[in-house]
VOGU-3710 file (C-alpha; in Angstrom, 3 decimals, decimal comma):
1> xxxxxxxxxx> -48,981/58,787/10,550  -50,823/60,096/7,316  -50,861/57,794/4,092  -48,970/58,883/1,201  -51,765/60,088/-0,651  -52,552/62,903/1,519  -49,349/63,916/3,233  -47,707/64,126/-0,568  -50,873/66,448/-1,440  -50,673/68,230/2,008
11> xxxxxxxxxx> -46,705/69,509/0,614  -47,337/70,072/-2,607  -50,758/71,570/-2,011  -48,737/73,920/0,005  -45,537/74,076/-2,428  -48,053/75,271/-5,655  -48,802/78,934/-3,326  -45,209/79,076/-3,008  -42,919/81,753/-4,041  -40,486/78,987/-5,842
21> xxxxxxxxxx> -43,405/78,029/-7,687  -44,273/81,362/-9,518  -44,287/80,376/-13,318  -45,806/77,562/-13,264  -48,775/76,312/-14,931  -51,724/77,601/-12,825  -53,750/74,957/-10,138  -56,991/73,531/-11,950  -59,685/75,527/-10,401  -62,333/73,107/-8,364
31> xxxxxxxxxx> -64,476/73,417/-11,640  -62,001/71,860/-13,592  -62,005/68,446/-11,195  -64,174/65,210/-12,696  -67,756/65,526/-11,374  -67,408/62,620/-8,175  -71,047/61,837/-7,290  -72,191/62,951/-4,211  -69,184/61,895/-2,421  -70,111/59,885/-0,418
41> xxxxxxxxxx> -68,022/57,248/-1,559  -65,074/56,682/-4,721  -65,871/54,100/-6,924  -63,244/52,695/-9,470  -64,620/54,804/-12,505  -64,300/57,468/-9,963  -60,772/57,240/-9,041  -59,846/56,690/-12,972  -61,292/59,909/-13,861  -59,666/61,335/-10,654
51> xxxxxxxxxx> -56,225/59,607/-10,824  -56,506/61,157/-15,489  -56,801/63,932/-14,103  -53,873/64,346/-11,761  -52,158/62,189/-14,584  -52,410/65,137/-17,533  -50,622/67,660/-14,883  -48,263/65,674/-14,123  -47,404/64,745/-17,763  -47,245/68,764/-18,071
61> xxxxxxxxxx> -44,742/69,542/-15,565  -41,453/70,166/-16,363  -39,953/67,354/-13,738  -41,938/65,137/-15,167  -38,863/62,567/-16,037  -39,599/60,010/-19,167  -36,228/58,125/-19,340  -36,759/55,067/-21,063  -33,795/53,265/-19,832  -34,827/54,384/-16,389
71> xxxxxxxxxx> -38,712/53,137/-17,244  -37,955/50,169/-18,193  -36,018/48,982/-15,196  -38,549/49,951/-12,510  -40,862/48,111/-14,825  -38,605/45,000/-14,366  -39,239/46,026/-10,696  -42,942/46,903/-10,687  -44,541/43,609/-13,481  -43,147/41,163/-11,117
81> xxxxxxxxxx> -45,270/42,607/-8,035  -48,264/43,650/-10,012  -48,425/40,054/-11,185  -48,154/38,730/-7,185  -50,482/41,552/-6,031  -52,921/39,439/-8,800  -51,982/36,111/-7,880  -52,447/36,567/-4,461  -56,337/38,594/-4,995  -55,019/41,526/-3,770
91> xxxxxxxxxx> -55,708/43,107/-7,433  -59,277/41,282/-8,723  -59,552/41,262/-12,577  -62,386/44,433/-12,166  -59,500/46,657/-10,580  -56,521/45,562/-12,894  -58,389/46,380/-15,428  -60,142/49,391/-14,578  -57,078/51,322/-13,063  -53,825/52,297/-14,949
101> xxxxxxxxxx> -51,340/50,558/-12,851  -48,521/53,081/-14,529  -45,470/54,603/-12,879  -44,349/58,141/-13,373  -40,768/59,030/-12,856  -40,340/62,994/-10,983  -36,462/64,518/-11,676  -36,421/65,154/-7,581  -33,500/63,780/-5,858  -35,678/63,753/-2,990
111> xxxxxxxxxx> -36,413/60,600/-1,569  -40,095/59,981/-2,234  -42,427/57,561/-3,767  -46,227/58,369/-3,825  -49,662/56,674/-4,949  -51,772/58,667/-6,763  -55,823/57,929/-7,225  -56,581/55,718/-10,264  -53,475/53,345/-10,430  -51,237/56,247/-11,078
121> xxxxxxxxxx> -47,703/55,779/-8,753  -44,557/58,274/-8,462  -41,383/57,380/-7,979  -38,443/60,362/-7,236  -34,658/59,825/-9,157  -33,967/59,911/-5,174  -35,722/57,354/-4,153  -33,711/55,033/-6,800  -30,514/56,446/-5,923  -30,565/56,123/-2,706
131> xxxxxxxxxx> -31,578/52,376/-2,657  -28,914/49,586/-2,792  -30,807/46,925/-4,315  -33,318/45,375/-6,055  -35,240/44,527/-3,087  -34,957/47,605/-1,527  -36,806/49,733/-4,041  -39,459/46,784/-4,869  -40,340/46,841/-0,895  -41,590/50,519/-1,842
141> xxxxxxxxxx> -43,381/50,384/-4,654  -45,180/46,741/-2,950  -45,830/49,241/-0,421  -47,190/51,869/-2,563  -48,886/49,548/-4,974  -50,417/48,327/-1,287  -52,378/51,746/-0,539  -53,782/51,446/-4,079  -55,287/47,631/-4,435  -56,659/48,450/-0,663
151> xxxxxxxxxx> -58,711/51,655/-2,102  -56,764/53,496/0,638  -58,115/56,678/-1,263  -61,305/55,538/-1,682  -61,635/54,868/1,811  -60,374/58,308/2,723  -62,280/59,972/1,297  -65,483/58,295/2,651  -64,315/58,880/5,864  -63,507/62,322/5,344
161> xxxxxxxxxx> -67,277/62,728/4,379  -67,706/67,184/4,275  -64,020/67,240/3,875  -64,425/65,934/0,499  -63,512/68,563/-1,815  -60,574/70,722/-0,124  -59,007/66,979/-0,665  -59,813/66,643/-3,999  -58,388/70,260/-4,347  -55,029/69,240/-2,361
171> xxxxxxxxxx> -54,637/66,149/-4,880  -54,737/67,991/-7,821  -52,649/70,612/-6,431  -49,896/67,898/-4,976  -50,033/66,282/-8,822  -49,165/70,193/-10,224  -46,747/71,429/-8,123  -43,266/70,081/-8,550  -41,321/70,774/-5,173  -41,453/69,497/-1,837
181> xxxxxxxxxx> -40,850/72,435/1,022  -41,565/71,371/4,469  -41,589/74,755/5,771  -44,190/76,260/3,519  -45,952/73,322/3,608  -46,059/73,277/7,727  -47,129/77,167/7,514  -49,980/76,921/5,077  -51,632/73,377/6,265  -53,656/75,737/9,054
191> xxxxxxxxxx> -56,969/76,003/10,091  -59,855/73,518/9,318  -57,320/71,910/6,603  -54,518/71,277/9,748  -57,849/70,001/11,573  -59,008/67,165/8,531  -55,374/65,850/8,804  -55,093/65,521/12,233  -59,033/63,996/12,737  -57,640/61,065/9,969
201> xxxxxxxxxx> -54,089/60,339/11,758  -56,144/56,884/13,656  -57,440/55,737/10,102  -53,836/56,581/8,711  -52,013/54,247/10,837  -54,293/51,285/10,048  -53,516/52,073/6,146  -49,735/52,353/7,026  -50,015/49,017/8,660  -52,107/47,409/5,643
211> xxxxxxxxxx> -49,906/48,721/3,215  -46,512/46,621/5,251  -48,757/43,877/5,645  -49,942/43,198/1,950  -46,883/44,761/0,324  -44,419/42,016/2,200  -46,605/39,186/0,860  -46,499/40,810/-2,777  -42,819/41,690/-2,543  -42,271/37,510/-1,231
221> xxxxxxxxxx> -44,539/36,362/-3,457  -42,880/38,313/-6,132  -39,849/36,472/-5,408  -37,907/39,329/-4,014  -36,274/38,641/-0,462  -38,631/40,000/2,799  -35,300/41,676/3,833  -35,318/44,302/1,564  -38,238/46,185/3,716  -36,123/45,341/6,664
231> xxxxxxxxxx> -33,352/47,121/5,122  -35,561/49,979/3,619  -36,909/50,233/7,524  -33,438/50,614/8,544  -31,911/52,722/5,788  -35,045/55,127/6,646  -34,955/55,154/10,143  -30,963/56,152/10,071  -31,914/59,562/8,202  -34,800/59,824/10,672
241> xxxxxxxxxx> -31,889/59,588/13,393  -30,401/62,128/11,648  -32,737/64,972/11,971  -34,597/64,500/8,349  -33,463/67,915/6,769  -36,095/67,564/3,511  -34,127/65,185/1,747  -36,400/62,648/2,768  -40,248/63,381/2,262  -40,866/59,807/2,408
251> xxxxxxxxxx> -40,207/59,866/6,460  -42,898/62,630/6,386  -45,857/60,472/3,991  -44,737/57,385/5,888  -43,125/57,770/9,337  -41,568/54,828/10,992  -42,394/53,576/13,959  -41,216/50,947/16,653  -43,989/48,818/15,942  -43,975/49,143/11,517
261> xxxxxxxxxx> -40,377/47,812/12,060  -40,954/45,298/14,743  -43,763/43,895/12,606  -41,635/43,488/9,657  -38,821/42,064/11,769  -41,274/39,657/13,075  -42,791/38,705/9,673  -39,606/38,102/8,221  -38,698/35,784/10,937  -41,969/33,809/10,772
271> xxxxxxxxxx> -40,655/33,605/6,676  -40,110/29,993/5,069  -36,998/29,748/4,739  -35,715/32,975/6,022  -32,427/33,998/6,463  -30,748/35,578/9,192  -30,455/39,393/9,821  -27,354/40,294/9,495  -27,315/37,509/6,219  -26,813/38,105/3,086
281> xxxxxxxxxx> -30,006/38,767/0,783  -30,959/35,649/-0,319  -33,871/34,968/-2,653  -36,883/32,180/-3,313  -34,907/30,186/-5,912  -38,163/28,899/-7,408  -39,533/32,201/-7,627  -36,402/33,606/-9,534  -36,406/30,698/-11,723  -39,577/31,476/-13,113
291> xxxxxxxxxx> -39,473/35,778/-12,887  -36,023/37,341/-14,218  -35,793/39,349/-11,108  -33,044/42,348/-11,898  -29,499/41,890/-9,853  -27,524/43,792/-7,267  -24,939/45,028/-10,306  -27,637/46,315/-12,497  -29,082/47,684/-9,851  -26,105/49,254/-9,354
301> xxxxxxxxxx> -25,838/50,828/-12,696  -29,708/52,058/-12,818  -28,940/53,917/-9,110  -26,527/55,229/-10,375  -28,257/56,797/-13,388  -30,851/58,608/-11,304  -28,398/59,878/-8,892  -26,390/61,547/-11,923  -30,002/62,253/-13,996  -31,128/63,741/-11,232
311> xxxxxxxxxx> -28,286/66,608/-10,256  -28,985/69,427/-12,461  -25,326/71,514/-11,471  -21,588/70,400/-13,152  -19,286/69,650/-9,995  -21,036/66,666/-8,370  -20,444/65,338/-12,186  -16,476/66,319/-11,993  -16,399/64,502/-8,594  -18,038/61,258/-9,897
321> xxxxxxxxxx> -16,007/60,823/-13,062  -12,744/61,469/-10,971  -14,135/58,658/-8,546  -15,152/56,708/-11,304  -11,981/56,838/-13,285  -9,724/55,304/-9,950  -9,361/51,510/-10,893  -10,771/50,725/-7,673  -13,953/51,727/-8,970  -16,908/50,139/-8,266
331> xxxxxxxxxx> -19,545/49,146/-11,229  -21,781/51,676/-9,803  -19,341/54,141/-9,535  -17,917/53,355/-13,070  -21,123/54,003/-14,890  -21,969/57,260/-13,135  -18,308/58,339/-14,428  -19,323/57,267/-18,096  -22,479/59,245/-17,648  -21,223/62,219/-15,981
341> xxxxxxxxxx> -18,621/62,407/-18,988  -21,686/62,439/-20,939  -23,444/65,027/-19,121  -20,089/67,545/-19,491  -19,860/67,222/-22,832  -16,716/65,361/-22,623  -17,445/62,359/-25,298  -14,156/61,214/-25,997  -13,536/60,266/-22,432  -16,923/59,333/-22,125
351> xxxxxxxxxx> -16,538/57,099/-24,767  -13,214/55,550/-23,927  -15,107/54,470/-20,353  -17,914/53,634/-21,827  -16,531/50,711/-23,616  -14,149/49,870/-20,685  -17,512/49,051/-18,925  -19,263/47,642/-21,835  -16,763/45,041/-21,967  -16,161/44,373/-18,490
361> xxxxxxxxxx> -19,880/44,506/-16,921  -22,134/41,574/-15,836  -23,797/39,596/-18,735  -27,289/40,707/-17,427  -26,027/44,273/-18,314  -24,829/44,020/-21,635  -28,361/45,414/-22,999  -28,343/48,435/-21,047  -25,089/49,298/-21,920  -25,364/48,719/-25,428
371> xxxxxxxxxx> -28,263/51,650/-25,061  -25,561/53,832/-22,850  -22,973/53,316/-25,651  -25,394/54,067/-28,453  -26,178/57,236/-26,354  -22,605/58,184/-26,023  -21,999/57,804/-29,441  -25,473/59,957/-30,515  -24,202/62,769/-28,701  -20,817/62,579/-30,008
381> xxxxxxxxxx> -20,027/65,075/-32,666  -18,983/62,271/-35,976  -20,696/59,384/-33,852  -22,815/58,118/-36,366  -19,788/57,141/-38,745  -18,212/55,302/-35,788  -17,656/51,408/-37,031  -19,807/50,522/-33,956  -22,889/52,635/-34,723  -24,545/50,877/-37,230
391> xxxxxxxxxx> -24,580/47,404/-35,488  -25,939/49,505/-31,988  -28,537/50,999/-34,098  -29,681/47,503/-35,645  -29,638/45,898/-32,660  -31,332/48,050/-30,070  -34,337/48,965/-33,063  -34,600/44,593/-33,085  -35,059/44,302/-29,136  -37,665/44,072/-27,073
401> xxxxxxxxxx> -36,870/46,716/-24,821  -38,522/50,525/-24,817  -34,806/52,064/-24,128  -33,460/50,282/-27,071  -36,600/50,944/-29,304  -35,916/54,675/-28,584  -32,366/54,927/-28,876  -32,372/52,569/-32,094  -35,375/54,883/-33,661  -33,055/58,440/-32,672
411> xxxxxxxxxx> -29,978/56,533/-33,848  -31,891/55,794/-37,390  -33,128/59,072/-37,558  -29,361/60,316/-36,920  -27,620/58,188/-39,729  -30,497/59,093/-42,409  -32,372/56,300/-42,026  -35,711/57,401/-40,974  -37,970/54,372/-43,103  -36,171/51,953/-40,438
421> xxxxxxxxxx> -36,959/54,380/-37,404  -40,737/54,915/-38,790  -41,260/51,175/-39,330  -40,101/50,118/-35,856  -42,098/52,170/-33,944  -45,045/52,094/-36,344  -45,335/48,316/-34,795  -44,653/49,634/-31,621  -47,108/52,055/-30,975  -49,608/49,272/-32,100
431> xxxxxxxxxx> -48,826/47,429/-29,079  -47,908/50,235/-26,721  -50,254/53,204/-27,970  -50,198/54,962/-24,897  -46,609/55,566/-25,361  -46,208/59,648/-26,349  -42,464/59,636/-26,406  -42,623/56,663/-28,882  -45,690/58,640/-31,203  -43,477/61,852/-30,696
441> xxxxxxxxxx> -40,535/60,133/-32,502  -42,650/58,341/-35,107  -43,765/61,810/-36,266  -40,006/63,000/-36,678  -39,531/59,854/-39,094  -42,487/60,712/-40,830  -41,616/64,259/-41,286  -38,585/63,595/-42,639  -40,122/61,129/-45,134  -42,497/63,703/-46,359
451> xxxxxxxxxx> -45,858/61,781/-44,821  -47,185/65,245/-43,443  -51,093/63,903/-42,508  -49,178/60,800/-40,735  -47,052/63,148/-38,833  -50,015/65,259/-37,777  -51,558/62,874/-36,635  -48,655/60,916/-34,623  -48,468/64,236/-32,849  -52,389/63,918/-31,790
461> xxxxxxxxxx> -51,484/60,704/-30,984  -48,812/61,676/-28,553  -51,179/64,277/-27,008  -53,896/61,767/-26,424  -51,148/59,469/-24,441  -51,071/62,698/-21,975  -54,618/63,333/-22,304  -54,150/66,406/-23,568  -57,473/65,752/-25,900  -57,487/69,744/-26,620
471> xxxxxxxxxx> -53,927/69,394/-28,157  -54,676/66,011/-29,982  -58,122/67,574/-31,583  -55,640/70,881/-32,992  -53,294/68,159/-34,522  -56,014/66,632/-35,961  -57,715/69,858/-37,976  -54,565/70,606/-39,139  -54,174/67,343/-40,933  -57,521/68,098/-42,087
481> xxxxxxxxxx> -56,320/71,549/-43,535  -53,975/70,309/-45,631  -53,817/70,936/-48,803  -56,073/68,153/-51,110  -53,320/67,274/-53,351  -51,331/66,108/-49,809  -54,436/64,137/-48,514  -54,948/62,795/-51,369  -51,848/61,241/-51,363  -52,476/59,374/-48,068
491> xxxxxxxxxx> -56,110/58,504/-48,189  -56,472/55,870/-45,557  -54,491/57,923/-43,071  -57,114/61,067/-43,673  -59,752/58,414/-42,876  -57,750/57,432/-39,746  -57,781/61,076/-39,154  -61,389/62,451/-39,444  -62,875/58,995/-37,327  -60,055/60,192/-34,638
501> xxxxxxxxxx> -61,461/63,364/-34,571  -65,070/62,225/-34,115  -63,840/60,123/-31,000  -61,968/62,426/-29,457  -64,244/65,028/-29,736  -67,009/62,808/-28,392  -64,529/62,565/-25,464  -64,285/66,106/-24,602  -68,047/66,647/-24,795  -68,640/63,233/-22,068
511> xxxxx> -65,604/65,103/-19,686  -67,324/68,737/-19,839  -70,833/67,015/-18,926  -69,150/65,192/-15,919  -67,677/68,542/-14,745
//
């Protein structure tokens, strides 16, 4: 029963030497890892530098998913349970604030979830697809969120001891490569490697039990309901019944056993207040009073959009808007019919449903499908002259939301208004600087305002937010090749730009000593 951390590596590891993977960028060599200490033991500014690391190949990889509609409901997900895992002491102030506590979406209709060293967490499009509610995929990433507030890695690794750096090799390589193959993976895990796994599968099963343990008291104390690992359990041991044919890495990073489910079972009975089994999901109404928890029907919706985000080929699309058309629809299926329009380039129909559903879905989805509409209508050839455009635009760039932010910012940019995109994100980016896809789009405003050294240097910015420091530093001399009469024109931004430069370049020299 191996934790996530190292059966994910242990397929991926395998999945980089892989035919399917020819092309891709090439595996960091062991020089390239953050120097550890003697390795004896992780510490937090360990892991960090560990967990950047895998982070910045990740970032590069093309399945690397940024969806902002999609990011900001797991967040609605994942802030809930990172505040419980806090409440509770499971997360002290030195580790919340040390660690990045960030989730990072893979295009893999796989279903997987993963925890990464240093905070860092990945979720598959599969894994949300497959789920059914709310609960459901929250009892995952408690879980996950689990093997990282225990220093499950750190502790690994310590007991590992001489088996220290072909792990630290496998991590990196399970962060770079992008597929999951069981049977490559099963034919190159051999040898001493095959040997490390199997010496760790005791240790694994106490992490696998910690992990249930604490992540059932952050999902409850969260305010989700303790079924929805009872139902995870049991939506995972049905494919397991089924002779797991790939689909489900997950089984393979976290098998199921009799006892796992019993415990849960047995925890959920021993709940205050808990329902019955076979009951319907109820929640702590104090709890929900005082944390929006996301509902069943926009859960619906958001499954939905990974299951259609995440198939790459047109027929599955055809079959879903035919099933989604029927009037006997369901919400769920409705929405992936509006969005496999989309995704076939057929935007009059697209748009036709997607109003249907904007004026017949739940009140708690009205935001998310204003941003679908203002998608639709983006992507539509004459959209931006549409008579509901305009208000879309106004309203998603005045929200508080990252998918609306976005959309609003690409929707001014569309209608010739790039001074409203640049000033909305412009006080974005102050409170969300690590936010590349935001810095990425505030350098297309700029550029099309004629604020060249501000552009340059959004684009640095947007390479930092990868840690791509190389990248950010070439942005950075180019500003400062500009011609004088442009940076004289923008003198406080060149300022901006050359103390930038210092830092990052101060940065680069402290990682090259470390390696």
């Amino acid at each position: 029963m191996q934790p996530a951390v190292l059966a994910q590596a242990q397929t991926r590891a395998s999945d980089a030497a892989s035919p399917a993977s020819a092309g891709s960028p090439t595996p960091l060599a062991s020089g390239a890892l953050p120097g550890l200490g003697d390795g004896s033991e992780l510490t937090i500014a360990d892991e960090r530098r560990l967990g950047d690391s895998i982070a910045r190949s990740i970032y590069r990889d093309p399945d690397y998913f940024d969806d902002p509609v999609l990011v900001d409901y797991l967040q609605s997900v994942w802030r809930p349970l990172l505040t419980a895992a806090r409440e509770r002491g499971d997360v002290p102030p030195e580790l919340y604030e040390r660690l990045a506590w960030e989730l990072m979406i893979d295009r893999n209709k796989e279903v997987n979830a993963f925890a990464l060293p240093g905070g860092y967490m990945g979720v598959n499009l599969g894994l949300l697809a497959v789920t059914e509610s709310p609960q459901e995929l929250a009892s995952v990433l408690a879980h996950e969120l689990s093997h990282v507030s225990q220093r499950h890695i750190a502790r690994l690794i310590a007991r590992q001891g001489s088996d220290t750096p072909w792990l630290m090799g496998a991590l990196i390589l399970g962060a770079l490569a992008a597929r999951n193959n069981v049977d490559v993976a099963n034919a190159a895990i051999v040898g001493s490697q095959a040997l490390a796994v199997q010496n760790q599968l005791n240790f694994s099963r106490d992490m696998e039990r910690e992990a249930d343990r604490v992540g059932f008291g952050v999902l409850t104390e969260a305010g989700f309901p303790g079924q929805g690992f009872v139902s995870m359990f049991d939506k995972l041991q049905q494919a397991s019944r089924l002779n797991d044919d790939g689909n489900f890495p997950y089984l393979r990073s976290h098998p199921l056993t009799t006892e796992r489910m019993a415990d849960m079972r047995l925890r959920l009975a021993s709940e205050p207040g808990a329902q019955p089994l076979s009951g319907p999901l109820l929640s702590n109404a104090a709890h929900l009073a005082a944390l929006p928890l996301p509902s069943v029907s926009l859960h619906a919706l958001m499954a939905s959009r990974a299951r259609v985000l995440a198939e790459r080929g047109p027929d599955r699309w055809r079959a879903w808007l035919k099933a989604g058309s029927s009037p006997k629809a369901s919400l769920g299926e409705r929405y992936a019919a509006v969005l496999s329009a989309h995704q076939l380039g057929q935007h009059a129909e697209a748009l036709a449903l997607g109003q249907q559903l904007r004026e017949q879905g739940p009140p708690d989805a009205r935001p998310m499908l204003d941003t679908l509409m203002l998608e639709l209508l983006l992507a539509a050839p004459g959209g931006a002259s549409d008579a509901r455009f305009a208000a879309l635009r106004d309203a998603a760039l005045a929200s508080e939301s990252r998918a609306g932010v976005m959309q609003g910012a690409l929707a001014a940019l569309a209608s010739g208004q790039p001074v409203l995109a640049a000033a909305r994100l412009q006080s974005w980016v102050v409170i969300h600087p690590r936010d590349a896809l935001a810095w990425q789009t505030l350098s297309r405003a700029q550029t099309a305002l004629g604020y060249r050294v501000r552009a340059l240097r959004s684009e640095a910015e947007a390479r930092v937010a990868i840690f791509d420091n190389e990248g950010a530093l070439d942005r950075l001399k180019a500003a400062q090749a500009l011609p004088a009469d442009v940076r004289r024109s923008d003198v406080i931004e060149v300022a901006i730009v050359d103390a930038r430069r210092r830092e990052i370049e101060r940065q680069l020299r402290e990682s090259a000593r470390q390696k």
